[in-house]
C-alpha positions in Angstrom: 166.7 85.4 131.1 165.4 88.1 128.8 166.1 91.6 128.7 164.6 93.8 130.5 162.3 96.3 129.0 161.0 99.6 130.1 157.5 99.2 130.5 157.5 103.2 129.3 157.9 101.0 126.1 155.0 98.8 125.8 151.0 99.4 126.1 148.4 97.0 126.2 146.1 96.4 123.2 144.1 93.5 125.1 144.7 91.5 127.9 143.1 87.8 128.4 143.5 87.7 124.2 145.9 85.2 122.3 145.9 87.6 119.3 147.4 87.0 115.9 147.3 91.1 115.6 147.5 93.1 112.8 148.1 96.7 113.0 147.0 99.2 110.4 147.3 103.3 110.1 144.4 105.1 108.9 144.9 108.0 106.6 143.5 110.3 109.4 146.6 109.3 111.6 144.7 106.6 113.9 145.8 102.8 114.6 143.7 100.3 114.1 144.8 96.8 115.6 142.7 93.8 115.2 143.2 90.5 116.8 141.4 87.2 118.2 140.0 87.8 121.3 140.2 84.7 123.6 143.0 83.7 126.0 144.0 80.3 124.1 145.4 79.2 120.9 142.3 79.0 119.3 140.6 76.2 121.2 137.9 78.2 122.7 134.9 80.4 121.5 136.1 83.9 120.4 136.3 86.8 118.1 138.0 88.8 116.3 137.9 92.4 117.6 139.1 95.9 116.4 140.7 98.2 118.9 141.9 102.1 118.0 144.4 104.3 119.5 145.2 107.9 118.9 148.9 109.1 118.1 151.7 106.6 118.9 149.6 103.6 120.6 150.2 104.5 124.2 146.2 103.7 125.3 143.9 101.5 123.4 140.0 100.8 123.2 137.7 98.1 121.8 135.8 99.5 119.4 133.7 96.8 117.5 133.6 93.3 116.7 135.0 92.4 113.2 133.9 89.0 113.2 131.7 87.3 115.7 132.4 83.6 116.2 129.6 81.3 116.0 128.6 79.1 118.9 131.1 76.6 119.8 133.0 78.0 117.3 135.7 81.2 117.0 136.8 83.4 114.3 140.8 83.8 114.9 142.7 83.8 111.2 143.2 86.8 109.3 144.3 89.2 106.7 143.3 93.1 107.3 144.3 96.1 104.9 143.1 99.5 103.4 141.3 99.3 100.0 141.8 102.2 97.5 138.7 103.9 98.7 139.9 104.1 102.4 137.6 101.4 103.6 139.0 98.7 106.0 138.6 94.9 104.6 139.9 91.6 107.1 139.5 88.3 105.9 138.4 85.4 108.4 138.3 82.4 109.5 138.1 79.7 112.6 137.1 76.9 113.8 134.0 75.2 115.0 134.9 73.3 118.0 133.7 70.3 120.2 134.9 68.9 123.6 137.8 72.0 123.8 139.6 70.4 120.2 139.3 71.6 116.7 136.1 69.3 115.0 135.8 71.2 111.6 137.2 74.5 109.2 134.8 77.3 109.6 135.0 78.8 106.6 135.6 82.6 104.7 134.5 85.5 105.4 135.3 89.1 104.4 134.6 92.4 106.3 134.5 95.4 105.1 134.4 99.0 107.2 133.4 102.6 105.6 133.7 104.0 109.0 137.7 103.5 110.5 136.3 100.0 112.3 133.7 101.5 114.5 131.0 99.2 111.9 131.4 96.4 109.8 129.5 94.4 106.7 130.3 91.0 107.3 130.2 88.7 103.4 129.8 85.5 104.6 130.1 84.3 101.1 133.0 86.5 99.5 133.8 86.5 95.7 136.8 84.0 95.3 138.0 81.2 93.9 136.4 77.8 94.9 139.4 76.7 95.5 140.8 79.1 97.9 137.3 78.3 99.7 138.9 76.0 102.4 142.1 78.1 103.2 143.1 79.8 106.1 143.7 84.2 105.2 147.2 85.2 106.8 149.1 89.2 106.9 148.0 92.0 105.2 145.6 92.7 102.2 147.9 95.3 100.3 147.7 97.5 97.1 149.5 95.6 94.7 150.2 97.2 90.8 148.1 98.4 88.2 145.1 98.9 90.9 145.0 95.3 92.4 144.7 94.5 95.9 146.1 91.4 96.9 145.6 88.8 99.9 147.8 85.6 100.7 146.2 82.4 102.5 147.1 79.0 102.9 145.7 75.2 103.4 147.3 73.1 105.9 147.9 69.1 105.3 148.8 68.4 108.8 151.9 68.4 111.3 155.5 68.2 109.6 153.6 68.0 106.4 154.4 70.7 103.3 151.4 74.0 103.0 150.2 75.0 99.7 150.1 79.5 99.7 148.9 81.3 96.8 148.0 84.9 96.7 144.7 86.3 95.6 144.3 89.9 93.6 141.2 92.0 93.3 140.4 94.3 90.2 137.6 96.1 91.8 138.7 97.1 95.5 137.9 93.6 97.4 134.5 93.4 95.9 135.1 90.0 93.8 138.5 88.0 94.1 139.0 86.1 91.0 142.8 85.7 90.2 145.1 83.3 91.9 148.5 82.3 91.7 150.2 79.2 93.8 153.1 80.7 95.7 156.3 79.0 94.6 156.8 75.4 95.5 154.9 73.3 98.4 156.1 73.9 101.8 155.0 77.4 102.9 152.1 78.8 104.7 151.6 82.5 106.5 152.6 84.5 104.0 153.4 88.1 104.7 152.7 90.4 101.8 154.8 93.7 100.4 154.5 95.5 97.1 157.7 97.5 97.2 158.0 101.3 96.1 159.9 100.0 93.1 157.4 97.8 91.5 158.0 94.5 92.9 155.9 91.8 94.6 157.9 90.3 97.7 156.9 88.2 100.4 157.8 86.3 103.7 156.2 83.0 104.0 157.1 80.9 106.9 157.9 76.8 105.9 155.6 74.0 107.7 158.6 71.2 108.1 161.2 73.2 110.4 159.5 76.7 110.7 161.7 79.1 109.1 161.4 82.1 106.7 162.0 82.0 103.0 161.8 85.3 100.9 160.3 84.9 97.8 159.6 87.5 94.6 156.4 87.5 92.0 158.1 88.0 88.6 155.4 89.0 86.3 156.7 88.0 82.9 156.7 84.2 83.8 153.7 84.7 85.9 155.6 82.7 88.9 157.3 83.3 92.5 161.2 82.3 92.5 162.5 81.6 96.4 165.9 84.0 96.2 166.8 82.7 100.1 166.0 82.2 104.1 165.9 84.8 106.3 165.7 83.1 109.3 166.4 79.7 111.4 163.9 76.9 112.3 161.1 77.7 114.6 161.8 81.4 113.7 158.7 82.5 112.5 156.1 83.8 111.5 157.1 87.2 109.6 155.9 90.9 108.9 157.2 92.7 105.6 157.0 96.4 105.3 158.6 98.7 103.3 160.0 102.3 105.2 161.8 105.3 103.7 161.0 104.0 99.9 164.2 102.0 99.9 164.2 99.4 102.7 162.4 96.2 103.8 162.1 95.4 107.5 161.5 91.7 108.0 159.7 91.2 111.9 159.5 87.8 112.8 159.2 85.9 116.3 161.7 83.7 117.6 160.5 80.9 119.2 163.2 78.6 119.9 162.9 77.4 123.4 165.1 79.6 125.8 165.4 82.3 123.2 161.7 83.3 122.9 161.3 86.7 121.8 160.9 89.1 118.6 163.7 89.3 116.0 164.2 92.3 113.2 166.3 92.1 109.5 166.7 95.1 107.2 167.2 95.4 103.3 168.5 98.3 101.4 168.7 96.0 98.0 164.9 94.4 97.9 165.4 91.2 99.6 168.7 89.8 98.0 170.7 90.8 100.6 169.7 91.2 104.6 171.2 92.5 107.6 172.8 90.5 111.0 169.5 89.4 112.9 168.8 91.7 115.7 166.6 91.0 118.7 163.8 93.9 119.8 162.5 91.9 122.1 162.8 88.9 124.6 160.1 87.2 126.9 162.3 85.1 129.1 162.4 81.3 129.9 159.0 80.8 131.4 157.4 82.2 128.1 156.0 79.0 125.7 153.3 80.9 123.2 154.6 84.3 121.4 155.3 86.7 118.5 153.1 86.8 115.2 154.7 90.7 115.0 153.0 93.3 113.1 154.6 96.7 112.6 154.1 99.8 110.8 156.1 103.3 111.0 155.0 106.0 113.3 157.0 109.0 111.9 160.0 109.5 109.3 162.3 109.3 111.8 162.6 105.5 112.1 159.8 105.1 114.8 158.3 101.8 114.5 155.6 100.3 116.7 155.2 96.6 116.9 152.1 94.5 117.7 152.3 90.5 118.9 151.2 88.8 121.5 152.8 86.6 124.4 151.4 84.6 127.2 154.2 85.8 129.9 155.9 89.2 129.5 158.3 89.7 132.0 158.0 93.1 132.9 154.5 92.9 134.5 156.0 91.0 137.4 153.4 88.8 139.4 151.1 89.3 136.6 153.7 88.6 133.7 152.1 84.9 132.5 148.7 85.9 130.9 148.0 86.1 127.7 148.0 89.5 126.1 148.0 91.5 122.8 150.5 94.2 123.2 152.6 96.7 121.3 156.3 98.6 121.5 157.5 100.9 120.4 161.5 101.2 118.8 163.3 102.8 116.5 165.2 101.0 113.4 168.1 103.4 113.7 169.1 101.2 117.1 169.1 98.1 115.2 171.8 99.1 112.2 
């Protein structure tokens, strides 16, 4: 049984949509929330779609297409963030399909919108590294130091089998991507990025053996990531990392060990060495099998949050409650300490 949540508490980005969301707040005030747009982990045609909301993300509307998926084929990874200039960039990539199974890696792309993700330019051939070519973009594209941006993806070598992450940087605002570093040891894919009001690099990258979260810091005078520890279970995964109130990290992550499905909050007040009791904000309830992929940013100074993932049964909408749908919720951290 899950808990049951006001409904007062949730709004619906996109119904009939897997997702993977990723929410972002413009500097006018707005959300933007991008996501995949089909009803199915990624074996059908689809997009990936921007959607805007005024305020706290009570209503929602589709506002463009971010990334059109070709024919018998979808666009459904990604990695979305503000450049320095304000514009909107999302990384891509799917699948081209055949016979309702994954047939071949569709490739990189990078948009970019001037406009709060009303338009987009879509660079089907983006400035990086040949050998980040094949990989999968995962998280947030954030500013990292001394002007960079930076963008974390990952190449999969199959079920049970170690990933290989390495994060990306970008010297002139996303235009060309040229230096790379691995991201620690094999063994992690997803990676969540934060560049912390203090100066440091940190991240949340979810293992590919028994699904849990390591945290991991960039330490730029041996030019390499260190693993300082786990923040979560097996099959407790994948994670958000932001930073809120210039002092603490909130780690969001979905938890989806069967009978316990549901979302799942840590905080840090000391950058990651240390993190608090886990804390649930949200449960879908026995009958749910597909969820979480959280995204969160802060609404207010006063410890609003508002959380994006996606589920395919939410108990609260009764008869209707097992259907895919990207939705988000609002909470407050001050609850959860």
């Amino acid at each position: 049984m899950g808990f049951k949540t006001p409904r007062s508490e949730l709004s619906v980005v996109a119904a009939n949509a897997c997702g993977w969301p990723i929410l972002t707040k413009l500097p006018t005030g707005e959300l933007i929330c991008i996501h995949f747009s089909a009803p199915s982990h990624g074996l059908t045609e689809g997009d990936l779609i921007c959607s805007k909301s005024h305020g706290c993300g009570r209503s929602w509307r589709k506002v463009s297409v971010v990334s059109k998926g070709p024919p018998k084929g979808n666009r459904m990874h990604l990695a979305v963030g503000l450049a320095r200039n304000g514009d909107l960039l999302c990384f891509s990539s799917g699948f081209m399909l055949k016979d309702g199974k994954i047939d071949e890696f569709g490739g990189l792309r990078l948009s970019r919108s001037s406009d709060g993700g009303d338009s987009w330019f879509e660079d089907f051939n983006p400035k990086v590294p040949a050998k980040l070519n094949p990989c999968i973009p995962y998280g947030r594209i954030i500013k990292a130091g001394d002007g960079a941006l930076a963008f974390s993806c990952y190449r999969s070598q199959g079920r049970g089998k170690p990933s290989e992450s390495w994060v990306c940087f970008s010297e002139d605002d996303g235009r060309a991507w040229r230096t790379f570093r691995k991201l620690g040891d094999n063994d992690s894919n997803e990676v969540s990025l934060c560049f912390t009001s203090k100066g440091n690099l940190v991240a949340c990258a979810r293992t590919h053996v028994d699904h849990h979260l390591k945290f991991l810091r960039f330490f730029p005078h041996s030019n390499r990531w260190r693993n300082l520890g786990d923040v979560s279970l097996p099959m407790q995964h994948p994670a958000d990392l932001i930073e809120f109130n210039e002092s603490f990290l909130l780690a969001t992550y979905g938890i989806r060990n069967r009978g316990l499905m549901g979302l799942g909050a840590r905080i840090s007040n000391d950058q990651g060495r240390s993190w608090s009791p886990p804390s649930i904000i949200h449960q879908f309830g026995d009958e749910a099998s597909d969820v979480g992929y959280p995204s969160t940013i802060c609404l207010d100074d006063k410890g609003n949050l508002l959380t994006a993932f996606y589920t395919d049964h939410e108990p609260s909408f009764g008869k209707s409650a097992s259907k895919y749908r990207v939705l988000v919720k609002r909470w407050n951290w001050l609850d959860r300490i």
